[in-house]
LOLO-403654 format. One record per atom (N, C-alpha, C): residue number from 1; residue in three letters; atom name; x, y, z. Coordinates in steps of 0.2 Angstrom, whole numbers, padded with zeros to 4 digits. Each point is the difference from the previous one (the first is absolute). Last residue first. Example, Ala and Ser with C-alpha at 12.3 -4.5 7.8 and 13.67 -1.06 7.14 Angstrom:
! residues 2
> 2	SER	N	0064	-0011	0035
> 2	SER	CA	0004	0006	0001
> 2	SER	C	-0004	0005	0003
> 1	ALA	N	0002	-0028	0000
> 1	ALA	CA	-0004	0006	0000
> 1	ALA	C	0004	0006	0000
! end
This chain:
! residues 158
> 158	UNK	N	0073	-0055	-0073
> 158	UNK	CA	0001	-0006	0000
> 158	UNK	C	-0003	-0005	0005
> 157	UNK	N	-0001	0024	-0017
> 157	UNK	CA	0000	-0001	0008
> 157	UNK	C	-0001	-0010	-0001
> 156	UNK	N	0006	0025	-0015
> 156	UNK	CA	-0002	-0006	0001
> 156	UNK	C	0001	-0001	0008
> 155	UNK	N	0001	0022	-0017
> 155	UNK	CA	-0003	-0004	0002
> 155	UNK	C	-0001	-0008	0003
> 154	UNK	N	0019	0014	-0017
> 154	UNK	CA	-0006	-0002	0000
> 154	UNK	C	-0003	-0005	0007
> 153	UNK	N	0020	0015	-0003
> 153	UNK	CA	-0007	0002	0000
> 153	UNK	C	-0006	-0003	-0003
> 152	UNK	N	0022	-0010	0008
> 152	UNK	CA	-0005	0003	0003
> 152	UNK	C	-0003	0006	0000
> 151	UNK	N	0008	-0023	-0012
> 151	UNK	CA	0001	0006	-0003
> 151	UNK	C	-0005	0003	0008
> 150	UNK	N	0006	-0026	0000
> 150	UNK	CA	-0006	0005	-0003
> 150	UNK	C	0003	0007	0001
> 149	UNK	N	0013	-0019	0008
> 149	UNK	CA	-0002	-0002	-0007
> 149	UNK	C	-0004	0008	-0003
> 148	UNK	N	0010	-0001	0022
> 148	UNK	CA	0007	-0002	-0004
> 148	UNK	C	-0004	-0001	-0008
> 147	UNK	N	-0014	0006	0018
> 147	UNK	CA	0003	0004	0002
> 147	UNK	C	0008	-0002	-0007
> 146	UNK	N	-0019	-0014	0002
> 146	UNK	CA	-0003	0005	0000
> 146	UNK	C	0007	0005	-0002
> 145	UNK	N	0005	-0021	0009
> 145	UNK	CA	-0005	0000	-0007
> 145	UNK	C	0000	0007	-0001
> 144	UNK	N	0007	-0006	0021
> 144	UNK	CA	0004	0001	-0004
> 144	UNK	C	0000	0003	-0008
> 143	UNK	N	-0016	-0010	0019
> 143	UNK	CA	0002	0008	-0002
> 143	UNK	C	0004	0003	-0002
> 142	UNK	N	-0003	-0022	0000
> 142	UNK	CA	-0003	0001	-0004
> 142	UNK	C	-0002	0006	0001
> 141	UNK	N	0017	-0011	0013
> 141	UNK	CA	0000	0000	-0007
> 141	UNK	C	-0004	0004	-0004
> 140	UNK	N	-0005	-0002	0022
> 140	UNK	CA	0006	0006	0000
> 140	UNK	C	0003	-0001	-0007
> 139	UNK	N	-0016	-0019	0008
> 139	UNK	CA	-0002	0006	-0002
> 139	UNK	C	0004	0006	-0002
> 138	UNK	N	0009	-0022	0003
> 138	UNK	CA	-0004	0003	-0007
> 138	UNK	C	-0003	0007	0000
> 137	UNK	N	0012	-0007	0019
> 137	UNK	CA	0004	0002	-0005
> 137	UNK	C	-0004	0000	-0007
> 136	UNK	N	-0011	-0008	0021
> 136	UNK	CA	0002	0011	0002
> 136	UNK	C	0005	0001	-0007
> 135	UNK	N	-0008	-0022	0001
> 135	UNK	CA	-0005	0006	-0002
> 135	UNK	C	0002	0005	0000
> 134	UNK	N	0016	-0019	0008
> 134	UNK	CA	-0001	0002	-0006
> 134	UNK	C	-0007	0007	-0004
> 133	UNK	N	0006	-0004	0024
> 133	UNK	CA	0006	0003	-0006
> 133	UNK	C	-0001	-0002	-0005
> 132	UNK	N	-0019	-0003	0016
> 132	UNK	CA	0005	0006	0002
> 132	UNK	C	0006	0000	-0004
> 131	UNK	N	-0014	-0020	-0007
> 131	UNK	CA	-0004	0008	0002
> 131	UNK	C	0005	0007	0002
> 130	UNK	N	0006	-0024	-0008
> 130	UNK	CA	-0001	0004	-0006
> 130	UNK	C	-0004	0006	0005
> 129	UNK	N	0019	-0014	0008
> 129	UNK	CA	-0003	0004	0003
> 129	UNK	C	-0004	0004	-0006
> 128	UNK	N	0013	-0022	0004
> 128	UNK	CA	-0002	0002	-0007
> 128	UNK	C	-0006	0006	0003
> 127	UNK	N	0021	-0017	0016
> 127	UNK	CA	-0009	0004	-0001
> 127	UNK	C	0003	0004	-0010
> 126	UNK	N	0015	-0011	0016
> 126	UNK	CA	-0004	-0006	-0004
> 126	UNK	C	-0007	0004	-0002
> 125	UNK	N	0017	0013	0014
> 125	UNK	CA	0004	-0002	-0005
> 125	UNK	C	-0005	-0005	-0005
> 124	UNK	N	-0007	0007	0021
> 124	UNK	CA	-0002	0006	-0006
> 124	UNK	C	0003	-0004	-0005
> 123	UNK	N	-0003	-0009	0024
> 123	UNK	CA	0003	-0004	-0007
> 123	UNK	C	-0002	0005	-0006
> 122	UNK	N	-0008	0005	0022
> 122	UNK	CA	0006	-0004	0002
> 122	UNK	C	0004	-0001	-0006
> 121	UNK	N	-0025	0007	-0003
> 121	UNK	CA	0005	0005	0000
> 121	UNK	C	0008	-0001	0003
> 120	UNK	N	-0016	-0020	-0012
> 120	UNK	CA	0000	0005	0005
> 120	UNK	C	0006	0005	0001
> 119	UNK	N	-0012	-0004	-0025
> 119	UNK	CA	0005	-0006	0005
> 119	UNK	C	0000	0007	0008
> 118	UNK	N	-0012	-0003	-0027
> 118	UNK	CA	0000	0002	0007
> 118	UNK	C	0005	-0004	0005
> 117	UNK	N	-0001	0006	-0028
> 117	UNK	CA	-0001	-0006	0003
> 117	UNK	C	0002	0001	0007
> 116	UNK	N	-0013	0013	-0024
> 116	UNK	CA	0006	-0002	0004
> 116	UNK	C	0001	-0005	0006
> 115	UNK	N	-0012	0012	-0026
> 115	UNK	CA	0002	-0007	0004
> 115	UNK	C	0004	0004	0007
> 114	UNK	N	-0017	0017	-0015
> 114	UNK	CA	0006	-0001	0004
> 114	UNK	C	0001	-0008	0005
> 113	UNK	N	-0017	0014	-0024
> 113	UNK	CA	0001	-0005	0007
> 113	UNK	C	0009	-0001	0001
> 112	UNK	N	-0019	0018	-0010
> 112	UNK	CA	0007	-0001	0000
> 112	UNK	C	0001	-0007	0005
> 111	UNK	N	-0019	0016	-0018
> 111	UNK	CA	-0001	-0006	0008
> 111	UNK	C	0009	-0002	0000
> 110	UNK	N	-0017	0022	-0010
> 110	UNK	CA	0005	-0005	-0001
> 110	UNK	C	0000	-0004	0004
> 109	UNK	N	-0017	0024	-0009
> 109	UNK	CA	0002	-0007	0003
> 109	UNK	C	0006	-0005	-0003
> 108	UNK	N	-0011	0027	-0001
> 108	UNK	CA	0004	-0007	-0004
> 108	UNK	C	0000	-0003	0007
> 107	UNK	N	-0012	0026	-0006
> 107	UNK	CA	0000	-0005	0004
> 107	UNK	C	0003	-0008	-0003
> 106	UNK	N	0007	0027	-0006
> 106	UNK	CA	-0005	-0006	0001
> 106	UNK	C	0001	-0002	0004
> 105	UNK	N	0005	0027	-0001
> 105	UNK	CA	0002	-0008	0001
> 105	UNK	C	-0004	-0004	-0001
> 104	UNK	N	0001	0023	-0013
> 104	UNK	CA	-0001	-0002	0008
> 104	UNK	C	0003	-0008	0000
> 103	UNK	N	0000	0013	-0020
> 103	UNK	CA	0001	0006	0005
> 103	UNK	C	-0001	-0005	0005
> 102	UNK	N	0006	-0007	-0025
> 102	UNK	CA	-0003	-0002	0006
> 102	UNK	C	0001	0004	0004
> 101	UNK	N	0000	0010	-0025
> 101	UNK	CA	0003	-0007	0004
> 101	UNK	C	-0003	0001	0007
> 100	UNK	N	-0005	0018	-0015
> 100	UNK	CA	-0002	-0005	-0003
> 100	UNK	C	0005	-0007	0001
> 99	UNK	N	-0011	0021	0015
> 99	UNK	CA	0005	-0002	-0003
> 99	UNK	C	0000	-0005	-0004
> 98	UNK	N	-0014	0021	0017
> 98	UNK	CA	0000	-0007	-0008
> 98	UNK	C	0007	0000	0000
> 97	UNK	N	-0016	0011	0022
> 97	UNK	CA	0005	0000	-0001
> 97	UNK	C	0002	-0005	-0006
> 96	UNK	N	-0017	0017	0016
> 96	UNK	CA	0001	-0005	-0004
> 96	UNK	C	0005	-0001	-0004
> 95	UNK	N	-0013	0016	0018
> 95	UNK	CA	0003	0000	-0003
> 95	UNK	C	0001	-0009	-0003
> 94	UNK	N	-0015	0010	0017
> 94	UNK	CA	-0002	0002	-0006
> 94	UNK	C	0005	0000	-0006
> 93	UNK	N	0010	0001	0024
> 93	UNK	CA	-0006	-0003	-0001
> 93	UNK	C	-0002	0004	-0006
> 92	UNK	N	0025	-0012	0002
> 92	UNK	CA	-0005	0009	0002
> 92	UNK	C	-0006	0000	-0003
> 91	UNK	N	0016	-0024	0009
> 91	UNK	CA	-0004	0006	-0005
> 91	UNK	C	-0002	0008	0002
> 90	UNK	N	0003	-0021	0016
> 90	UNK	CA	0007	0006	0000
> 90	UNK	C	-0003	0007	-0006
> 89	UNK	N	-0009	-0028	-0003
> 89	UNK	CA	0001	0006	0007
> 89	UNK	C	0006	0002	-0001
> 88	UNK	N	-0015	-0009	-0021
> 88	UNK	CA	0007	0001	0004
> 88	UNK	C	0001	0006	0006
> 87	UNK	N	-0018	-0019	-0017
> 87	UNK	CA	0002	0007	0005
> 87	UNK	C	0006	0002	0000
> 86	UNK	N	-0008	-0013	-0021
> 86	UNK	CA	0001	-0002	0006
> 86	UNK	C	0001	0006	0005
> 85	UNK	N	-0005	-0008	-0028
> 85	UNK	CA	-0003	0008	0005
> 85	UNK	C	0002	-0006	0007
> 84	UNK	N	0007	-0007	-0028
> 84	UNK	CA	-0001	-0003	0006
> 84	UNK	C	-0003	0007	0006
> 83	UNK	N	-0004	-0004	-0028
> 83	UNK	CA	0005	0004	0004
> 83	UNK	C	-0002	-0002	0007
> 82	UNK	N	0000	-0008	-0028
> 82	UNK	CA	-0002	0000	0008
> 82	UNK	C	0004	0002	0003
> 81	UNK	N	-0003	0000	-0025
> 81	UNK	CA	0002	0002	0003
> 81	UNK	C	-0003	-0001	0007
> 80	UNK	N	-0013	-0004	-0022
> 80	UNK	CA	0008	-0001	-0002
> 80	UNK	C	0007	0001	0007
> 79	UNK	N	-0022	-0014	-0002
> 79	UNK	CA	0001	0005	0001
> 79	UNK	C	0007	0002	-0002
> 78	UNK	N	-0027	-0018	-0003
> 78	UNK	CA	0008	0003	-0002
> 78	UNK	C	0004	0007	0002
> 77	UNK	N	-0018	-0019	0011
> 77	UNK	CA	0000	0008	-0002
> 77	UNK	C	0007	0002	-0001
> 76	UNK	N	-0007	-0024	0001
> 76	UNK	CA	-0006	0004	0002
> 76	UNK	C	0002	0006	-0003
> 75	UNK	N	0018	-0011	0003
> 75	UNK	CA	-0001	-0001	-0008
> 75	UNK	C	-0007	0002	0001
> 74	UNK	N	0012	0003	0019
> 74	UNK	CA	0004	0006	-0007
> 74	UNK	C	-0005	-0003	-0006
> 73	UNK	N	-0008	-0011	0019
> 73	UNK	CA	-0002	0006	0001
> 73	UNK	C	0003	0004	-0005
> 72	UNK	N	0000	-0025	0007
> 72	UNK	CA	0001	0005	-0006
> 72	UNK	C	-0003	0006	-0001
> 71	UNK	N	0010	-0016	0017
> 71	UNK	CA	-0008	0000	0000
> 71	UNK	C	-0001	0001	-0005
> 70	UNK	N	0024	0001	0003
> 70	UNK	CA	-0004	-0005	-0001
> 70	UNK	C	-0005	-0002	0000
> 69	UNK	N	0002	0022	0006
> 69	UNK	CA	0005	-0002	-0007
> 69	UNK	C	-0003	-0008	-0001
> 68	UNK	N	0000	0005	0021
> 68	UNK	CA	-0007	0005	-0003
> 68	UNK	C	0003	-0002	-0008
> 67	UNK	N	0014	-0009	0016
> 67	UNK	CA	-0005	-0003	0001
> 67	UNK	C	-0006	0004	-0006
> 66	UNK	N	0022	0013	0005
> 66	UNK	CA	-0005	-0007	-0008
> 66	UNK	C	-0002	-0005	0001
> 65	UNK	N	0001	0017	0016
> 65	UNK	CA	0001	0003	-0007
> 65	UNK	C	-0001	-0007	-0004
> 64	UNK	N	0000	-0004	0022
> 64	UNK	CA	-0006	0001	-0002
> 64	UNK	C	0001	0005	-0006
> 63	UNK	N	0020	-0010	0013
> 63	UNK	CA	-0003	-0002	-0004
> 63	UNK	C	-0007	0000	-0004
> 62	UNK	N	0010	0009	0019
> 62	UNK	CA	0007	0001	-0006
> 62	UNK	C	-0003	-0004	-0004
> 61	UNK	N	-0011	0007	0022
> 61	UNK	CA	0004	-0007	0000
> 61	UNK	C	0004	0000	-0006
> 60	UNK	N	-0012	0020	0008
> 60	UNK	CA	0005	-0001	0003
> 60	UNK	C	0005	-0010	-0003
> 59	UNK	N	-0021	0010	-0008
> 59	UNK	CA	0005	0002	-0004
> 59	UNK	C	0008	-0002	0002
> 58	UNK	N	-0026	-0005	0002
> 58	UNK	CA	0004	-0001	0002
> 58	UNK	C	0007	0001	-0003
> 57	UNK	N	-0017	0006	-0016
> 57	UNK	CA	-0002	-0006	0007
> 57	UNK	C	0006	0001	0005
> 56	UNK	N	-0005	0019	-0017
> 56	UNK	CA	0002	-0003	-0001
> 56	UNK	C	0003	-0005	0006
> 55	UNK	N	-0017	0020	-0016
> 55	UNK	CA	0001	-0005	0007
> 55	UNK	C	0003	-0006	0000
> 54	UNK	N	-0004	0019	-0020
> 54	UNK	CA	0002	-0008	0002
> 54	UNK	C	0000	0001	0007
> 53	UNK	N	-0007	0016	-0021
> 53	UNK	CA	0003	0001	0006
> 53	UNK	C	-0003	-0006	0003
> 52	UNK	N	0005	0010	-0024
> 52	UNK	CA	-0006	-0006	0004
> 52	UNK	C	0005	-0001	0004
> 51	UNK	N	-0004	0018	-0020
> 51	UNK	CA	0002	0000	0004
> 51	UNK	C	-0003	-0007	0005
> 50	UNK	N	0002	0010	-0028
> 50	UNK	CA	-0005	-0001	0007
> 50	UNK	C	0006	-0003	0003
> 49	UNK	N	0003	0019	-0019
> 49	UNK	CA	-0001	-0007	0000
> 49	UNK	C	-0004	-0003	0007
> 48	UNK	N	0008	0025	-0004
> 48	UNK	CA	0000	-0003	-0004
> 48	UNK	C	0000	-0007	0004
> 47	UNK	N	-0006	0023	0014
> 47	UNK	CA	0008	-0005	-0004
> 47	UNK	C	-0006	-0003	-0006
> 46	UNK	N	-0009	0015	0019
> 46	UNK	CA	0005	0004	-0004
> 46	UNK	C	0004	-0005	-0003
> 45	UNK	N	-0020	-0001	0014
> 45	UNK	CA	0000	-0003	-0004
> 45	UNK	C	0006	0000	-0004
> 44	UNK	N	-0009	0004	0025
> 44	UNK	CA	0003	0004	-0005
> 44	UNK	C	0004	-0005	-0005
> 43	UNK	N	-0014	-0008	0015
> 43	UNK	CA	-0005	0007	0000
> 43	UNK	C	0005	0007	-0005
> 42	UNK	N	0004	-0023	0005
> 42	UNK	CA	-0005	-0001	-0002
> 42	UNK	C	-0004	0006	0000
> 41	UNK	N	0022	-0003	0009
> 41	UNK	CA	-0001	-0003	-0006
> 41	UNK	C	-0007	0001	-0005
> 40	UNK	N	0002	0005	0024
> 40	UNK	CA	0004	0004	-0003
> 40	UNK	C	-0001	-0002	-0008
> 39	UNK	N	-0009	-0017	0014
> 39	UNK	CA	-0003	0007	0000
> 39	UNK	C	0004	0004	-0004
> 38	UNK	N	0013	-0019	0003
> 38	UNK	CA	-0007	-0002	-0004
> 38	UNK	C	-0005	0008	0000
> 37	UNK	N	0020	0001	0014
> 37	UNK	CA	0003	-0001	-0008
> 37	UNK	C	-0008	0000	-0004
> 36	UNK	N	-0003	-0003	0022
> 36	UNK	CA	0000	0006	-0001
> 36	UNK	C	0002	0000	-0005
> 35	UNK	N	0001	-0020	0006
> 35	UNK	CA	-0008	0003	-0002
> 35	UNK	C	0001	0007	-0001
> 34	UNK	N	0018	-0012	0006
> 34	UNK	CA	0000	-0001	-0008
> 34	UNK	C	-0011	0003	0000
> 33	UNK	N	0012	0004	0021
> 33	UNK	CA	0004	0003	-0006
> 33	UNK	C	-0002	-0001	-0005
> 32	UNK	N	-0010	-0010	0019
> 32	UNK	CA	-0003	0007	-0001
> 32	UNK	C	0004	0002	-0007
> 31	UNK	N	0006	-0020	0006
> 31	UNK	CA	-0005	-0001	-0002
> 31	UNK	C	-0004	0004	-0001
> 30	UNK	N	0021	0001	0010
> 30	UNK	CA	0000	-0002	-0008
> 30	UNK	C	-0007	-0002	-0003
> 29	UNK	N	0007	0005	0025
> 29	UNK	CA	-0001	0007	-0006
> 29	UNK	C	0001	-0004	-0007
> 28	UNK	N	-0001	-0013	0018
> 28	UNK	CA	-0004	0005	0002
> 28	UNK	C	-0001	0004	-0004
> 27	UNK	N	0018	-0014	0002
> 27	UNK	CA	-0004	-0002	-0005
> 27	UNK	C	-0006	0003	0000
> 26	UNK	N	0022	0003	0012
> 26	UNK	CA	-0003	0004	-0003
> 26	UNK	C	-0006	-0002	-0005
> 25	UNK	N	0009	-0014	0018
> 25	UNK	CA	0007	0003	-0006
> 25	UNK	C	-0005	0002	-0005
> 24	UNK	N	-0019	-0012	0010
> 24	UNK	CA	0007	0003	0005
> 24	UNK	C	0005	0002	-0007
> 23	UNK	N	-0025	-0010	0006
> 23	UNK	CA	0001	0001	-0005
> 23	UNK	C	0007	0004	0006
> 22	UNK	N	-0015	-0022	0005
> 22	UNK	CA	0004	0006	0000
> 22	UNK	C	0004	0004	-0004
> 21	UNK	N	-0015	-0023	0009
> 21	UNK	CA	0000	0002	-0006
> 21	UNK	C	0002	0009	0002
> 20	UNK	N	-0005	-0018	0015
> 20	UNK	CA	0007	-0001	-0002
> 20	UNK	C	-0001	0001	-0007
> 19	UNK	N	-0024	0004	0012
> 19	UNK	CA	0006	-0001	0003
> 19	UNK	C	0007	-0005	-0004
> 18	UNK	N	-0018	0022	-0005
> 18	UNK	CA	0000	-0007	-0001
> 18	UNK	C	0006	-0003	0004
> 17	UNK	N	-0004	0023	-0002
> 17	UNK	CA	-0006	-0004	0006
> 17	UNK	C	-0001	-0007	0000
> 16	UNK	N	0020	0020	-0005
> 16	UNK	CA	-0002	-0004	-0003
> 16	UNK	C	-0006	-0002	0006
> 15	UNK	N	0012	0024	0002
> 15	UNK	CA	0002	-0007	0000
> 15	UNK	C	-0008	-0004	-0004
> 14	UNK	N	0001	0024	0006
> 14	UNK	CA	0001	-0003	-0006
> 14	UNK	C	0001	-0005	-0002
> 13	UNK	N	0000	0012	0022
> 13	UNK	CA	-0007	-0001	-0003
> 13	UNK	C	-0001	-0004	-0007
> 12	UNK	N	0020	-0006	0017
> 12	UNK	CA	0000	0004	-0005
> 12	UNK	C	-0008	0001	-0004
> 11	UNK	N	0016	-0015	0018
> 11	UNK	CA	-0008	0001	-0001
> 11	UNK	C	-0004	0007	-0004
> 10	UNK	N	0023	-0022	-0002
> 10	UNK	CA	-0001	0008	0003
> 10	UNK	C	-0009	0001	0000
> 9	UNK	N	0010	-0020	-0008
> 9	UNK	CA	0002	0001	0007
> 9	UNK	C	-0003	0008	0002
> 8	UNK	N	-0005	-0019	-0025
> 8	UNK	CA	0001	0007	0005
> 8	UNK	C	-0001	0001	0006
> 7	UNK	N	0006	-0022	-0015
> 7	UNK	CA	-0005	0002	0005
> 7	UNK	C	0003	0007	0002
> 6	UNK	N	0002	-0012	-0024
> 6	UNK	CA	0003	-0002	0005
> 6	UNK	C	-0005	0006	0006
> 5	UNK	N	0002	-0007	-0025
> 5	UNK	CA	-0003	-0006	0005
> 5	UNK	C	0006	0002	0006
> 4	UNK	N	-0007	0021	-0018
> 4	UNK	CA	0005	-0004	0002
> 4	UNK	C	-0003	-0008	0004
> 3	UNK	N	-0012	0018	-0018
> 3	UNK	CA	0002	-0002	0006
> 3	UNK	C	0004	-0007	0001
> 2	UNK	N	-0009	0012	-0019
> 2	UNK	CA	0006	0004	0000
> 2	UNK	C	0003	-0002	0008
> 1	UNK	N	-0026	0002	-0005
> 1	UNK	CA	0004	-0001	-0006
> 1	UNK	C	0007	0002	0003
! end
């Protein structure tokens, strides 16, 4: 549960025995974590209403929250409040951290296509250089985003 398609290089007693299936960026511990949650929970009883703790598929792709939703897992099991548990290297062990906005980065996708039009380096003047001067200028745009649009204590990463 929780493994990557991709192939472990190191030889770690811990490593995976299936081949191009790998559990890496910390996913090692989210399936001890929410068990542990379930143990603790289950042996201290001390709240009100029920508690359903989710394993959630592939998380890193950004989409397997409401792939489950559109399975109908909210209308299976009515809740009033979900709360997301992901690692965080650096943490102090045993310790945890709530906020009721995003704490960590997602995962999005975009696709940007760049026309340009090659000409040999004798004749730069006929070229449409979209790789080395148009990209290096989007990109250096779009670190602009961050820095000139979003408040910097909030958090982001582009």
């Amino acid at each position: 549960m929780g493994a990557l398609p991709m192939q472990k290089l190191n030889t770690f007693a811990h490593a995976s025995q299936h081949q191009r299936k790998m559990r890496t960026c910390g996913h090692d511990g989210h399936t001890p974590m929410l068990l542990g949650a379930t143990h603790h929970l289950s042996r201290h009883r001390n709240f009100d209403g029920t508690v359903y703790l989710i394993f959630q598929p592939a998380e890193e792709s950004g989409r397997s929250a409401q792939r489950m939703v559109d399975d109908g897992l909210l209308d299976k099991y009515l809740m009033e409040t979900v709360f997301d548990m992901h690692n965080l290297p650096g943490a102090v062990i045993g310790s945890f951290g709530v906020q009721p906005k995003s704490m960590m980065a997602s995962s999005n996708e975009f696709e940007a296509i760049v026309k340009g039009k090659g000409s040999h380096a004798s004749q730069l003047h006929k070229n449409i250089d979209s790789v080395m001067v148009m990209m290096v200028q989007i990109i250096h745009s779009w670190q602009a985003i961050i820095s000139r649009n979003i408040n910097r204590n909030n958090p982001t990463v582009l």
